[in-house]
N, CA, C, O and CB atoms as a CASP TS submission, in Angstrom:
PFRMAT TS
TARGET T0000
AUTHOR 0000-0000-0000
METHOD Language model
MODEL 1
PARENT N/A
ATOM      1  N   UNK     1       5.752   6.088  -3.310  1.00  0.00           N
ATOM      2  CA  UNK     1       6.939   6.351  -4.067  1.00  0.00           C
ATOM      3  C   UNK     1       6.934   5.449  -5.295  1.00  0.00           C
ATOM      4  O   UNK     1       6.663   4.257  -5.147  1.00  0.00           O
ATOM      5  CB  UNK     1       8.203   6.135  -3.210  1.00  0.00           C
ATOM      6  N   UNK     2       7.166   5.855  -6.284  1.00  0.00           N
ATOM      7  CA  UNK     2       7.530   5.582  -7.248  1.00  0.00           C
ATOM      8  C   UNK     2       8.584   5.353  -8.596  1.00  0.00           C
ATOM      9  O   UNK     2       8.796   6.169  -9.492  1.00  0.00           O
ATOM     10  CB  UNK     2       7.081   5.856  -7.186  1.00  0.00           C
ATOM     11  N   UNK     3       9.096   4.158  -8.465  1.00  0.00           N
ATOM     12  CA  UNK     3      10.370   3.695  -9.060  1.00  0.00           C
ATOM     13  C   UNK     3      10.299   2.884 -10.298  1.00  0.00           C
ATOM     14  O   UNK     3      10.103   1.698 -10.565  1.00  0.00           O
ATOM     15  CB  UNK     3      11.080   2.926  -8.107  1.00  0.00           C
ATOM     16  N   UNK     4      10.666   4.602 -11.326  1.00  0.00           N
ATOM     17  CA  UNK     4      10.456   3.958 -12.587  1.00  0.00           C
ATOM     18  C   UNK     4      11.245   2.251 -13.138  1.00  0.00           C
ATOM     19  O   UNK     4      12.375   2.095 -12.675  1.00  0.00           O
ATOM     20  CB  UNK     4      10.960   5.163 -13.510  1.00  0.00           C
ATOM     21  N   UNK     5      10.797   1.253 -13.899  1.00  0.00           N
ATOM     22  CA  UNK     5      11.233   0.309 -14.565  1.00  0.00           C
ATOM     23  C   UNK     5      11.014  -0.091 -15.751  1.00  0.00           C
ATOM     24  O   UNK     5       9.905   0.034 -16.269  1.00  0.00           O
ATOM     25  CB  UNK     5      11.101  -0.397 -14.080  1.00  0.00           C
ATOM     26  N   UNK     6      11.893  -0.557 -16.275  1.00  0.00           N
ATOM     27  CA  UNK     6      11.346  -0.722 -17.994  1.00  0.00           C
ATOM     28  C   UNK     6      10.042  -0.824 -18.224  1.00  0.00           C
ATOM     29  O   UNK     6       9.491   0.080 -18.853  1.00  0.00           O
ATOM     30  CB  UNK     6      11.820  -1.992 -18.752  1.00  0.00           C
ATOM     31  N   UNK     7       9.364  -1.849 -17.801  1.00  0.00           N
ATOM     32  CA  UNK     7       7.932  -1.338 -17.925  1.00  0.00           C
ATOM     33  C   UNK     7       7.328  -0.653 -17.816  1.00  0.00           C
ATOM     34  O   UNK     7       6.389  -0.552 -18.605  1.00  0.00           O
ATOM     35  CB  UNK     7       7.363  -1.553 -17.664  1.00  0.00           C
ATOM     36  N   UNK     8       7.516   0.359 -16.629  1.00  0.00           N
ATOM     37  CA  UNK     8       6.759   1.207 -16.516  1.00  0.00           C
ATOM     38  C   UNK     8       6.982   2.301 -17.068  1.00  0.00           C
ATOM     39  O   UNK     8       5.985   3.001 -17.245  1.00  0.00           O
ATOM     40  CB  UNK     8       6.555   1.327 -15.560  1.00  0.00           C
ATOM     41  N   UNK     9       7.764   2.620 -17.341  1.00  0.00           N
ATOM     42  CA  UNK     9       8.118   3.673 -18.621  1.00  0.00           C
ATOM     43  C   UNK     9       7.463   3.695 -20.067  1.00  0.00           C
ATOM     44  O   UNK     9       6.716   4.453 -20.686  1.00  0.00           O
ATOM     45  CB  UNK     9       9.545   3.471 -18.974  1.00  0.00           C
ATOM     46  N   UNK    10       8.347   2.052 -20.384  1.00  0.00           N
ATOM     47  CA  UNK    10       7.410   1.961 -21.433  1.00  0.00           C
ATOM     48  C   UNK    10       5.526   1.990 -21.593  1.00  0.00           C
ATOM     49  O   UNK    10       5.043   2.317 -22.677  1.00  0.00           O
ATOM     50  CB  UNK    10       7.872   0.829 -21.827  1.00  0.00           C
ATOM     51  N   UNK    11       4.811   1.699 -20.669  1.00  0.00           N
ATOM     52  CA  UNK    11       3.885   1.790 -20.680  1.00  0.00           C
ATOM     53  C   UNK    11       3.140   2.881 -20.555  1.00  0.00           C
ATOM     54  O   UNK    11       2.024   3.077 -21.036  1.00  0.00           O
ATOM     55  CB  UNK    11       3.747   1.178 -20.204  1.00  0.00           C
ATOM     56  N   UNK    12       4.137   3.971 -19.539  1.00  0.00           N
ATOM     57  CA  UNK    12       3.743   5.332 -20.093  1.00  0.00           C
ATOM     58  C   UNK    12       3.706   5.860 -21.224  1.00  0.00           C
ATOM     59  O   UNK    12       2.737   6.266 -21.866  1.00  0.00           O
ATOM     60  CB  UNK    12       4.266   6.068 -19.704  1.00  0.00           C
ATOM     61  N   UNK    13       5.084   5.847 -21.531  1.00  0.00           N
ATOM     62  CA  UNK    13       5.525   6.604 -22.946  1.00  0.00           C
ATOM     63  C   UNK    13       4.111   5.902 -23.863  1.00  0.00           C
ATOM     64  O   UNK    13       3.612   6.738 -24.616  1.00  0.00           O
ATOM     65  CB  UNK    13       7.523   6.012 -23.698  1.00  0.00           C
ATOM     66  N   UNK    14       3.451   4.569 -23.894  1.00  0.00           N
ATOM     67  CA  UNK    14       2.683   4.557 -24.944  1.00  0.00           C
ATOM     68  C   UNK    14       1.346   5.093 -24.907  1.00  0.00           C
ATOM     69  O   UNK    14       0.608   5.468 -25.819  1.00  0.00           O
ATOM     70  CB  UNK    14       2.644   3.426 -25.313  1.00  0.00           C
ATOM     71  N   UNK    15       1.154   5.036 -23.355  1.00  0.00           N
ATOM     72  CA  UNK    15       0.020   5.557 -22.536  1.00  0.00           C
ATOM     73  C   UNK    15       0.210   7.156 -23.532  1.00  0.00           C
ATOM     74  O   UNK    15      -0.170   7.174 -24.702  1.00  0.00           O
ATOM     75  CB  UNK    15       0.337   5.555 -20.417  1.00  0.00           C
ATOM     76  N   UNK    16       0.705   8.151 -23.005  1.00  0.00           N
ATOM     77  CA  UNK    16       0.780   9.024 -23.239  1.00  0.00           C
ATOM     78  C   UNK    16       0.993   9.416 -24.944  1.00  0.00           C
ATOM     79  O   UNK    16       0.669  10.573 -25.213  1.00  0.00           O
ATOM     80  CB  UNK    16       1.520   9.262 -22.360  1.00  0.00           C
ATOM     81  N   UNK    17       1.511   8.559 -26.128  1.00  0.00           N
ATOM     82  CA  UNK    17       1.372   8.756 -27.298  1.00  0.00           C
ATOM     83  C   UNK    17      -0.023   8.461 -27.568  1.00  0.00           C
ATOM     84  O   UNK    17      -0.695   9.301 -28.167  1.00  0.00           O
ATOM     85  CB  UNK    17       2.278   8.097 -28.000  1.00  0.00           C
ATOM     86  N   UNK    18      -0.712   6.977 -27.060  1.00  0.00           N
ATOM     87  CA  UNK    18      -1.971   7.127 -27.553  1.00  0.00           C
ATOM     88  C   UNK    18      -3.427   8.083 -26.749  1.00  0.00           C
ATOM     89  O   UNK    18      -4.625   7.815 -26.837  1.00  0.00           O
ATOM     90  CB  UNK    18      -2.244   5.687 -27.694  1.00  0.00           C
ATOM     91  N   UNK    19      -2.816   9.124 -26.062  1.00  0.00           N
ATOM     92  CA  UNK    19      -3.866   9.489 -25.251  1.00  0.00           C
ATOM     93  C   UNK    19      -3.175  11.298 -26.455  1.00  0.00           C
ATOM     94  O   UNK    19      -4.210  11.939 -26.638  1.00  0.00           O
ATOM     95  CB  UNK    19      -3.723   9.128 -22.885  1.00  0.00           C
ATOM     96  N   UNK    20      -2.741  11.576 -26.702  1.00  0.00           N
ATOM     97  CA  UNK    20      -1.890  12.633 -27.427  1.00  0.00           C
ATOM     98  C   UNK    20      -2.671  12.143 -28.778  1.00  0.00           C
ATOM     99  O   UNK    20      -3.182  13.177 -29.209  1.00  0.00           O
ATOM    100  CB  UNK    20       0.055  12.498 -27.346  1.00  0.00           C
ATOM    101  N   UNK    21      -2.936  11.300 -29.464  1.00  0.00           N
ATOM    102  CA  UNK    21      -3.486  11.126 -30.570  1.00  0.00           C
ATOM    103  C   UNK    21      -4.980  10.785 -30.336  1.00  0.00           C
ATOM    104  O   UNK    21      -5.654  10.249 -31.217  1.00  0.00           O
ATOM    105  CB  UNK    21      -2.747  10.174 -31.282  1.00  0.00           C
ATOM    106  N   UNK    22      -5.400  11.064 -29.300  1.00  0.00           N
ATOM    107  CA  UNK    22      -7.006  10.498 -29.246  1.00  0.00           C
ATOM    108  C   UNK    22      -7.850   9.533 -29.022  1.00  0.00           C
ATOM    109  O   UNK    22      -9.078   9.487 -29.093  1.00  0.00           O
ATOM    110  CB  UNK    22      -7.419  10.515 -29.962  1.00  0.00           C
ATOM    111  N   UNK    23      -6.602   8.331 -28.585  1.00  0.00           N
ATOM    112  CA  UNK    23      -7.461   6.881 -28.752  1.00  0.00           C
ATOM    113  C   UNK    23      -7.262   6.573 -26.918  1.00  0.00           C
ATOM    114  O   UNK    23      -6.392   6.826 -26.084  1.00  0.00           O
ATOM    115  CB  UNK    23      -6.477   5.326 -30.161  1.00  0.00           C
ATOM    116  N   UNK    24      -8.442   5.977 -26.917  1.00  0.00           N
ATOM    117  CA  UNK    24      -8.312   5.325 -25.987  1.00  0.00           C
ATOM    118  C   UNK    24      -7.396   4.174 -25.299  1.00  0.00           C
ATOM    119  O   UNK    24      -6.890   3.197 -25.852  1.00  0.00           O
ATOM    120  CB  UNK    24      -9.097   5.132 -26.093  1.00  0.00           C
ATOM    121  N   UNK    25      -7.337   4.502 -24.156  1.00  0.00           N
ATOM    122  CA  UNK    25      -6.014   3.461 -23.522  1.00  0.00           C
ATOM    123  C   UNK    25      -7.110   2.208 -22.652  1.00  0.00           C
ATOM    124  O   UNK    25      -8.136   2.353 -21.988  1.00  0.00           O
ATOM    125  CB  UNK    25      -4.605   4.622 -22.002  1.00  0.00           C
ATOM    126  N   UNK    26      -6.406   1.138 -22.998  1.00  0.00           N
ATOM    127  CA  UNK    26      -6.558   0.382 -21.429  1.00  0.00           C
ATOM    128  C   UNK    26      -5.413  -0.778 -21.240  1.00  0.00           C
ATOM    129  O   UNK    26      -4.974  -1.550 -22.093  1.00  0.00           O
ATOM    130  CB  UNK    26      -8.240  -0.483 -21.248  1.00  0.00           C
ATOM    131  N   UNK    27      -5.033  -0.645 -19.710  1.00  0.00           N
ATOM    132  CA  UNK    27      -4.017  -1.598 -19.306  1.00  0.00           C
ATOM    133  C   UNK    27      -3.959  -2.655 -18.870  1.00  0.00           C
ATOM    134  O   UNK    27      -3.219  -2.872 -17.910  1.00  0.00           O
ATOM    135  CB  UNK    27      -3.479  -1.323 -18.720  1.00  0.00           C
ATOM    136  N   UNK    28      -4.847  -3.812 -19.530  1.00  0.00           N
ATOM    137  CA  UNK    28      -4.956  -5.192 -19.031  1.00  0.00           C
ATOM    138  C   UNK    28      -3.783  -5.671 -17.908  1.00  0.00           C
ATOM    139  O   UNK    28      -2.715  -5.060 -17.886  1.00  0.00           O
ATOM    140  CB  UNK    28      -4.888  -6.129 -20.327  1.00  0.00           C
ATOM    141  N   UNK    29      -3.984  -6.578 -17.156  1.00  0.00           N
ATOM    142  CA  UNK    29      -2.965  -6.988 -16.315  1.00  0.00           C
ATOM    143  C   UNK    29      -3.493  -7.460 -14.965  1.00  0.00           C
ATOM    144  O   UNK    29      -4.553  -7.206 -14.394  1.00  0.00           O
ATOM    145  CB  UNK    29      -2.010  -5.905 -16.160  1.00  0.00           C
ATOM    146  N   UNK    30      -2.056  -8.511 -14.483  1.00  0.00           N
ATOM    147  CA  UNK    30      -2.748  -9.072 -13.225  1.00  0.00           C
ATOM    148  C   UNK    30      -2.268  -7.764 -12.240  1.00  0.00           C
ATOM    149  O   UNK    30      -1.661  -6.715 -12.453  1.00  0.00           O
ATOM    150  CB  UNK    30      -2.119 -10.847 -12.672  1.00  0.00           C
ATOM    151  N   UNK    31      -3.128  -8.674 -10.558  1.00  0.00           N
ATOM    152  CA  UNK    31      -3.224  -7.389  -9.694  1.00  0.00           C
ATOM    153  C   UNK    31      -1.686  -7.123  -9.353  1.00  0.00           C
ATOM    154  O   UNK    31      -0.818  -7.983  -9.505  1.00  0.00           O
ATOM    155  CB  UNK    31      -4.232  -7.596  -8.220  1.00  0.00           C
ATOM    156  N   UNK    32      -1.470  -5.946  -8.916  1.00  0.00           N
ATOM    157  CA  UNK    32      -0.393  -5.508  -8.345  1.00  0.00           C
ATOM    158  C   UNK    32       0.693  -5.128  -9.077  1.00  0.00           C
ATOM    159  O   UNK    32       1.750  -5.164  -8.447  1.00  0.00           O
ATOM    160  CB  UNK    32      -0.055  -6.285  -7.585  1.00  0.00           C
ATOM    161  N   UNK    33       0.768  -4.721 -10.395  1.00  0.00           N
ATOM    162  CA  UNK    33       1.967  -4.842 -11.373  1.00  0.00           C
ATOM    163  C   UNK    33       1.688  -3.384 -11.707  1.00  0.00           C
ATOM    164  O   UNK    33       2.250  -3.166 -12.781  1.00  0.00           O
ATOM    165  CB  UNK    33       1.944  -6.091 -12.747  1.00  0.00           C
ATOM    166  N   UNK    34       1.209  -2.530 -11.369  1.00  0.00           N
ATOM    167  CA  UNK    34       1.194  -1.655 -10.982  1.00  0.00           C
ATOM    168  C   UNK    34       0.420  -0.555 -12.244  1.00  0.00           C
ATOM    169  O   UNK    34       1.049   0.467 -12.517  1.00  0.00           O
ATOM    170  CB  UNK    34       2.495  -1.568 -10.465  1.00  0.00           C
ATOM    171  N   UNK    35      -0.513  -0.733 -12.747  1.00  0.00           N
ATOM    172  CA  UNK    35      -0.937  -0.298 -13.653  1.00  0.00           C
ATOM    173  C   UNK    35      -2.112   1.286 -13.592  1.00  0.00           C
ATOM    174  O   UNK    35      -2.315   2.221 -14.367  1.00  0.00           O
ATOM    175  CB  UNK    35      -1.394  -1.543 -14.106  1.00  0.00           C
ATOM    176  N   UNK    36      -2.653   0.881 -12.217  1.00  0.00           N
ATOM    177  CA  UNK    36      -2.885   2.455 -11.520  1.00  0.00           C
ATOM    178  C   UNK    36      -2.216   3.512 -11.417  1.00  0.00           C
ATOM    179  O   UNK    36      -2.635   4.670 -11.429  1.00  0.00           O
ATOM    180  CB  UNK    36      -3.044   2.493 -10.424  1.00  0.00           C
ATOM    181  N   UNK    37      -0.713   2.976 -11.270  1.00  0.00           N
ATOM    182  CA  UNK    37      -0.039   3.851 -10.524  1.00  0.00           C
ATOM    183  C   UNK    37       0.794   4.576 -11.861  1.00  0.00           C
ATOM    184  O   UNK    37       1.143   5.757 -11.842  1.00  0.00           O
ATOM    185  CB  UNK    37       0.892   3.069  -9.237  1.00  0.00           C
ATOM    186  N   UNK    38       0.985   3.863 -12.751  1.00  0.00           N
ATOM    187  CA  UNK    38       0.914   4.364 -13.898  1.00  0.00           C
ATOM    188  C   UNK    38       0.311   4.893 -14.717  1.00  0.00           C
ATOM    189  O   UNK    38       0.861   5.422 -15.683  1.00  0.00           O
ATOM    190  CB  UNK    38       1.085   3.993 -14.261  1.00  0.00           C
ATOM    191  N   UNK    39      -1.055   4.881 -14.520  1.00  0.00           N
ATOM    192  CA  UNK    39      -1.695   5.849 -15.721  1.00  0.00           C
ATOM    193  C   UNK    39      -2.273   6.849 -14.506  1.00  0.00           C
ATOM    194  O   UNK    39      -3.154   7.679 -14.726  1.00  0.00           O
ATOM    195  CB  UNK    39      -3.130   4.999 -17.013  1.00  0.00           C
ATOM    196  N   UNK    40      -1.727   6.677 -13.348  1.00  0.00           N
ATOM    197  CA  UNK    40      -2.328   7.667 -12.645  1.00  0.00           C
ATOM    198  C   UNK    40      -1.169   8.953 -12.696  1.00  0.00           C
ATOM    199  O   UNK    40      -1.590  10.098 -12.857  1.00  0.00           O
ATOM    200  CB  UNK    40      -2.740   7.078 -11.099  1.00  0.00           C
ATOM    201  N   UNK    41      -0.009   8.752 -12.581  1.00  0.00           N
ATOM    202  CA  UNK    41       1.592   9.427 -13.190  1.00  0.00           C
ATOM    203  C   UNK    41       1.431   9.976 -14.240  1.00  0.00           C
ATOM    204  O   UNK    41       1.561  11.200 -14.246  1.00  0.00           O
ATOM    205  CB  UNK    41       2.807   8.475 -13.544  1.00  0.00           C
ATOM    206  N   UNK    42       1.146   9.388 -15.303  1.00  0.00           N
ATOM    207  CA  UNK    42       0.745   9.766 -16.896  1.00  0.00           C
ATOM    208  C   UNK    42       0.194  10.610 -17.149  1.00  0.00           C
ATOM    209  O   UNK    42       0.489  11.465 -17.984  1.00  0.00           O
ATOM    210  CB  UNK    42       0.086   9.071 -17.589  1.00  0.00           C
ATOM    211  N   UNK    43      -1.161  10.523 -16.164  1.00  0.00           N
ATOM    212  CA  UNK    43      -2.340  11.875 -16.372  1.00  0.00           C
ATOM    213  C   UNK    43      -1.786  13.230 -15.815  1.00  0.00           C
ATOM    214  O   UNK    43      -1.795  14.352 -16.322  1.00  0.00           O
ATOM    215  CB  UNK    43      -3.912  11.595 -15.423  1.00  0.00           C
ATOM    216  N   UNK    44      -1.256  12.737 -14.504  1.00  0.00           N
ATOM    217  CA  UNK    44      -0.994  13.938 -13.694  1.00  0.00           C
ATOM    218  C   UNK    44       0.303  14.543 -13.952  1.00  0.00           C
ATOM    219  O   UNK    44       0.494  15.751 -13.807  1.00  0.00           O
ATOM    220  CB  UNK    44      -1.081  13.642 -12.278  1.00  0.00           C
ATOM    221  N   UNK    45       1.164  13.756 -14.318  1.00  0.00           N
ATOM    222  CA  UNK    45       2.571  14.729 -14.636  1.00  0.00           C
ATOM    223  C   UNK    45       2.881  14.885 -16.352  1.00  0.00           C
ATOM    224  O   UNK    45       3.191  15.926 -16.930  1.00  0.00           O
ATOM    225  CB  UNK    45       4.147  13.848 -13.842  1.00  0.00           C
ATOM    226  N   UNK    46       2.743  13.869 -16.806  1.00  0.00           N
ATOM    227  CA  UNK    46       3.211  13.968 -18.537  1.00  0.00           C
ATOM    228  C   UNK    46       2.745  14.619 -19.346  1.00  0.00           C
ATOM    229  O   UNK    46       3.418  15.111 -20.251  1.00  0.00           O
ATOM    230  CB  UNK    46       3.120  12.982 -19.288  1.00  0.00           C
ATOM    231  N   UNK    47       1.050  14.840 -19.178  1.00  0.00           N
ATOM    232  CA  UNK    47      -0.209  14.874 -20.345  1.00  0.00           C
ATOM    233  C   UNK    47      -0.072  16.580 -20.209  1.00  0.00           C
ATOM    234  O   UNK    47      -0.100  17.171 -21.289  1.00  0.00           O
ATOM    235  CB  UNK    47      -2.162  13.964 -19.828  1.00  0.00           C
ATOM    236  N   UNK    48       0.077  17.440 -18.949  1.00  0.00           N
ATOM    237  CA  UNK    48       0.130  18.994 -19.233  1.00  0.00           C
ATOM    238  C   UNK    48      -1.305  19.647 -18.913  1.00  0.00           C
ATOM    239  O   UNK    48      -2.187  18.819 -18.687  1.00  0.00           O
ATOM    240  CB  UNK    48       0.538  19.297 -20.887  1.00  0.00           C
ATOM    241  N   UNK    49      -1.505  20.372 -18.884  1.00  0.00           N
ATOM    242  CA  UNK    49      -2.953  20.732 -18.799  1.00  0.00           C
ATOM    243  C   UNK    49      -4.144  20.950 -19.460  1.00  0.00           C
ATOM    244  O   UNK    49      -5.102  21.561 -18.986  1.00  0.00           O
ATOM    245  CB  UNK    49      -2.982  21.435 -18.459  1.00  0.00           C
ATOM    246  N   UNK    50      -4.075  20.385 -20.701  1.00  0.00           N
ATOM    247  CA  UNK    50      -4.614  20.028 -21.685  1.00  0.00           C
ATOM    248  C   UNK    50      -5.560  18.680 -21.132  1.00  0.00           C
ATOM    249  O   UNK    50      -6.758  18.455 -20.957  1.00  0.00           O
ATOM    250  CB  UNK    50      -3.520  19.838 -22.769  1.00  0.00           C
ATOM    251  N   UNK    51      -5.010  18.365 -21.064  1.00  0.00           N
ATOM    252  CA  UNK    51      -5.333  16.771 -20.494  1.00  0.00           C
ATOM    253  C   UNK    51      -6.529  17.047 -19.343  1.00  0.00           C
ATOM    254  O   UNK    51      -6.328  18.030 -18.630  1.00  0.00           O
ATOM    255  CB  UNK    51      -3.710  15.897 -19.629  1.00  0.00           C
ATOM    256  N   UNK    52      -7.632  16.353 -19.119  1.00  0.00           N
ATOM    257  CA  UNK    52      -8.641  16.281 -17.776  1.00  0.00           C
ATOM    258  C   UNK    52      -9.177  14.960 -17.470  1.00  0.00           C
ATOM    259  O   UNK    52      -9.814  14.329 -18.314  1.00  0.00           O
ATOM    260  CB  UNK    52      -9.946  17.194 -17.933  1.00  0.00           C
ATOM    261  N   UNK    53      -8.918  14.461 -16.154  1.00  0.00           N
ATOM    262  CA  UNK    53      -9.547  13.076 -15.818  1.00  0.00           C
ATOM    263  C   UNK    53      -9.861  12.926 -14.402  1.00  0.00           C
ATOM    264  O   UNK    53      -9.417  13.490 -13.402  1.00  0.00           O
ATOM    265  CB  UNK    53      -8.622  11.912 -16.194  1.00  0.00           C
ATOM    266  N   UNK    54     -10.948  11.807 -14.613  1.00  0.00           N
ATOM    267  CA  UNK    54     -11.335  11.716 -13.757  1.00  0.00           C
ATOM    268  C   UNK    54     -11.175  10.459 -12.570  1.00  0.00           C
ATOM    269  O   UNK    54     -11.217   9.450 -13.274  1.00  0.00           O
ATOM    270  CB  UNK    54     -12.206  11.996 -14.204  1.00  0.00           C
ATOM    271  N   UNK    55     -11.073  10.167 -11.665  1.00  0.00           N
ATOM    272  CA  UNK    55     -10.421   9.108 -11.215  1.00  0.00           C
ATOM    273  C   UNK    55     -11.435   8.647 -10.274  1.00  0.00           C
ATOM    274  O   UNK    55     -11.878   9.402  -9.409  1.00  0.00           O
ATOM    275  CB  UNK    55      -9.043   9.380 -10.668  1.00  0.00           C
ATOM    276  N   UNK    56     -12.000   6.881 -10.464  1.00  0.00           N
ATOM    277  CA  UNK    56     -13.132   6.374 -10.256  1.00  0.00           C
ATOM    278  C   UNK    56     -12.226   5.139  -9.667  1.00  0.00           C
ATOM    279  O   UNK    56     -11.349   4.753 -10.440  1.00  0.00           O
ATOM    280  CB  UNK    56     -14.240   6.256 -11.539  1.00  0.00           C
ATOM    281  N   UNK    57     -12.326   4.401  -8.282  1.00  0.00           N
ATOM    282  CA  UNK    57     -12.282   3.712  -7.358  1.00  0.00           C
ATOM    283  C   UNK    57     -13.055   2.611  -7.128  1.00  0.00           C
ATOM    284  O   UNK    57     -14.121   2.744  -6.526  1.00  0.00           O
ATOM    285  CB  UNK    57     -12.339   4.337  -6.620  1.00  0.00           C
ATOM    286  N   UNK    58     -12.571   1.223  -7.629  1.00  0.00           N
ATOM    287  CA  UNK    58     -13.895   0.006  -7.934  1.00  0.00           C
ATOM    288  C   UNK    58     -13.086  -0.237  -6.954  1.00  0.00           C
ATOM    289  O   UNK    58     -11.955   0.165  -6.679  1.00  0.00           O
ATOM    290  CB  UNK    58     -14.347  -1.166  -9.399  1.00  0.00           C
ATOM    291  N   UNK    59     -14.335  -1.456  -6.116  1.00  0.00           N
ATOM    292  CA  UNK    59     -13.618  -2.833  -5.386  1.00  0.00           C
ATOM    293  C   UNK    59     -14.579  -3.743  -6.290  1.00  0.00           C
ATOM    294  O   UNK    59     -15.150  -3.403  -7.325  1.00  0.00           O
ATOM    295  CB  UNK    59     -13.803  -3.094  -3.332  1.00  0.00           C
ATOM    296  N   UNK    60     -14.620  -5.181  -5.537  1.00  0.00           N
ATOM    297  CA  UNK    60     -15.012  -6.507  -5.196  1.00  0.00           C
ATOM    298  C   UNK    60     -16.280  -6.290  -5.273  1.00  0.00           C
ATOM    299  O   UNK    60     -16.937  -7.061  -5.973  1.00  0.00           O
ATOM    300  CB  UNK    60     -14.564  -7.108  -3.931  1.00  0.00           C
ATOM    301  N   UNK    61     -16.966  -5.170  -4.564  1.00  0.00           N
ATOM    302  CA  UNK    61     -18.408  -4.571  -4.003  1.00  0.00           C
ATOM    303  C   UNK    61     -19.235  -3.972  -4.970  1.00  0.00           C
ATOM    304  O   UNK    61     -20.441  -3.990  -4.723  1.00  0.00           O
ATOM    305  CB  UNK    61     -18.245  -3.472  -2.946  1.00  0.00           C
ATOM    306  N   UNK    62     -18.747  -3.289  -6.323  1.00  0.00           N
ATOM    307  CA  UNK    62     -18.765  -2.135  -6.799  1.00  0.00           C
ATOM    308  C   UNK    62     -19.685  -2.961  -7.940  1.00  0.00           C
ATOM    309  O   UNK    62     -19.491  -4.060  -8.460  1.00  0.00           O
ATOM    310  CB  UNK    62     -17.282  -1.277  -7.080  1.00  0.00           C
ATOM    311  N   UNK    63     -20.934  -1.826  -8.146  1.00  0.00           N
ATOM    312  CA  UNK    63     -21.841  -2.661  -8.900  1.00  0.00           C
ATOM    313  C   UNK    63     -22.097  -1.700 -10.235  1.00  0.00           C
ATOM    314  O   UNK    63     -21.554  -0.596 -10.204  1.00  0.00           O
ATOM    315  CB  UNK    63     -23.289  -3.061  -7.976  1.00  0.00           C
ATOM    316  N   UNK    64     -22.998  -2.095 -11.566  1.00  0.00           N
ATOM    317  CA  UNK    64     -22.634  -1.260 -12.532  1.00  0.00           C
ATOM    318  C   UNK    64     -23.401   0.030 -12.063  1.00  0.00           C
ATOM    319  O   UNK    64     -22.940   1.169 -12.134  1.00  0.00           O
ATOM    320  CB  UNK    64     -22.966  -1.815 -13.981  1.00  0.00           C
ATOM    321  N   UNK    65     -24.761  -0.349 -11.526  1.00  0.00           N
ATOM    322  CA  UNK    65     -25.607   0.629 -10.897  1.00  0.00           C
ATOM    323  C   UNK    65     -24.845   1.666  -9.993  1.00  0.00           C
ATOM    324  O   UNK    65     -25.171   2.838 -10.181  1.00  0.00           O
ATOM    325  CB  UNK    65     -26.634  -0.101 -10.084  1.00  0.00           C
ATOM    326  N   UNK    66     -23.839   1.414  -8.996  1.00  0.00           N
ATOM    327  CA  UNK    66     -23.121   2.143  -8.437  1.00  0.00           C
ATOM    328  C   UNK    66     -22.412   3.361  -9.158  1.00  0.00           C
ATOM    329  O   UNK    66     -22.305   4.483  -8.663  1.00  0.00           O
ATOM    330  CB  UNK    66     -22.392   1.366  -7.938  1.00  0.00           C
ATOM    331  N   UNK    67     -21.966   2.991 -10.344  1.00  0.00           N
ATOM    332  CA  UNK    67     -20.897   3.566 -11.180  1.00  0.00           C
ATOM    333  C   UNK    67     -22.012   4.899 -11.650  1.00  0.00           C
ATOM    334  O   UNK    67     -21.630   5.781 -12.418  1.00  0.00           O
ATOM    335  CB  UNK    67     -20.178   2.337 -12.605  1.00  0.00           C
TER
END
């Protein structure tokens, strides 16, 4: 579940202007502040079907060779 907060709104809304104009996004930040869960929202409900992504799962383990 997911409970929008100022941040996380805002970080959509910019998510989603700069992904609408072409540029690449990224969401620096420490763990748990929820920054997956936000551009994972972004892609799937805001962007429309225009939009296509792909969703890639690192740990601790995860090597570049893996990727």
């Amino acid at each position: 579940m997911m409970i929008p907060t100022v941040d996380s709104t805002r970080n959509t809304y910019n998510m989603q202007l700069l992904l609408n104009k072409l540029y690449h996004v990224v969401f620096p930040g420490p763990t748990g502040t929820g920054k997956s869960l936000n551009a994972a929202n972004c892609l799937q409900y805001k962007m429309g079907d225009d939009c296509q992504y792909i969703t890639l799962t690192f740990s601790a383990q995860t090597g570049a060779n893996q990727t």
